[in-house]
C-alpha positions as CSV (number, residue, x, y, z in Angstrom):
1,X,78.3,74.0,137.9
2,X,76.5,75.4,134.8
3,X,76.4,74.1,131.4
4,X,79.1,76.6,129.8
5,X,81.8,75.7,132.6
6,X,81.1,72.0,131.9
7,X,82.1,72.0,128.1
8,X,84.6,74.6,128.5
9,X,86.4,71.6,131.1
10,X,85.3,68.9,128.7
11,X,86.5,70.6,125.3
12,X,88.4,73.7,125.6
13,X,88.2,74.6,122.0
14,X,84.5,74.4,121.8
15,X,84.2,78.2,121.0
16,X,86.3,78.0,118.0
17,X,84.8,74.4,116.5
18,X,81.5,76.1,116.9
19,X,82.3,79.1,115.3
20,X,83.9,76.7,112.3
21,X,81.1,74.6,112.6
22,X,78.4,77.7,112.0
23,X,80.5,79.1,108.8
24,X,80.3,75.8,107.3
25,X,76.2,76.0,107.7
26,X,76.4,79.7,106.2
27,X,75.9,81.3,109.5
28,X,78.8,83.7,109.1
29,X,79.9,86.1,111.8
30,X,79.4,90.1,110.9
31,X,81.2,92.9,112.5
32,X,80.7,96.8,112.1
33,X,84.5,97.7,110.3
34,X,86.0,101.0,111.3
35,X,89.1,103.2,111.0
36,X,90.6,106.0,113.1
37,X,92.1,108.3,110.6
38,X,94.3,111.5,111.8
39,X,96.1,114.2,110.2
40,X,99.8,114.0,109.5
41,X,100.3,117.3,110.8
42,X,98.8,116.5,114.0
43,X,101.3,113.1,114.5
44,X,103.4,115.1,116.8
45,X,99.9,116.2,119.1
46,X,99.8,112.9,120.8
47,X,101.2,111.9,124.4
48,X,101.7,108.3,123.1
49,X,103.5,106.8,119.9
50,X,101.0,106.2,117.5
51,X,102.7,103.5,115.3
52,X,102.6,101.5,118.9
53,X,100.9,98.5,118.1
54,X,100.1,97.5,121.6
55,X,98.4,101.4,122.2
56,X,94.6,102.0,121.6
57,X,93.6,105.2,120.5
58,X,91.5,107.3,122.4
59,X,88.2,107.5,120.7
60,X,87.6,111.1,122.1
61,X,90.9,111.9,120.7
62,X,90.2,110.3,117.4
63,X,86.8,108.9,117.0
64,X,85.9,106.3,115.0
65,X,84.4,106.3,111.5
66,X,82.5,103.4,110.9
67,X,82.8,102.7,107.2
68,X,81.8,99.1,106.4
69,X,81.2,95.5,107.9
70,X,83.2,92.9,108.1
71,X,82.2,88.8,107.5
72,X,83.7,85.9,108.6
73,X,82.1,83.6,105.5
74,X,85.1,80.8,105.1
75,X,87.2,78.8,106.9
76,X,90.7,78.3,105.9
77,X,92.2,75.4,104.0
78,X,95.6,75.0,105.3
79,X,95.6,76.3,109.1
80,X,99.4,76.9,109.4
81,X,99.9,79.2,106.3
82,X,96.5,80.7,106.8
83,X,96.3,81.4,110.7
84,X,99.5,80.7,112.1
85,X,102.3,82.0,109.7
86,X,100.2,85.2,108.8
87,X,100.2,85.9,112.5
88,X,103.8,86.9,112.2
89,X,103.2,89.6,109.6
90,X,101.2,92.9,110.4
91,X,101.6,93.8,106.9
92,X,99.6,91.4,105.7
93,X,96.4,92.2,104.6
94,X,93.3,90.4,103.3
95,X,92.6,89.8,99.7
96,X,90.0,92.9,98.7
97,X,91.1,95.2,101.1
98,X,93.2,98.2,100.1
99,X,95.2,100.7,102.0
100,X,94.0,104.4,100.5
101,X,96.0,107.3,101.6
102,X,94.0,110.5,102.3
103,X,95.8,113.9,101.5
């Protein structure tokens, strides 16, 4: 067997202590950040609910508009109010980040 199935049997959670382990050395994570962004007047148009959590948009529907980058650059402090209890929430939102309505 190879090396990866080997720790994956001997620590199961070895993808998420390394990626604590790298934010603590300042090797933080970065993701491209973008938004799909429709017209209210076109809600009706689609063939699925769009305020369906569990749907992804089609990209050659609505494509998406790349308009930032997100980084991973702390860990938390308390796991359970941090991770777990925001988990329940969709609402919640990072500290930062806004909502901005376009008309």
């Amino acid at each position: 067997m190879g090396r990866g199935f080997e720790i994956s049997r001997t620590r199961p959670d070895f993808h998420r202590q390394d990626l604590y382990t790298a934010i603590d050395m300042g090797v933080y994570p970065t993701w491209k950040f973008g938004i799909q962004i429709y017209p209210e007047d076109r809600q009706d148009e689609f063939t699925f609910d769009i305020l369906d959590a569990t749907k992804v948009w089609p990209e050659d529907l609505l494509p998406v508009r790349y308009i930032g980058e997100l980084q991973l650059n702390k860990n938390v402090d308390e796991y359970f109010t941090q991770t777990e209890q925001v988990a329940f929430r969709t609402t919640h939102q990072v500290p930062g980040m806004y909502c901005l309505f376009l008309s």
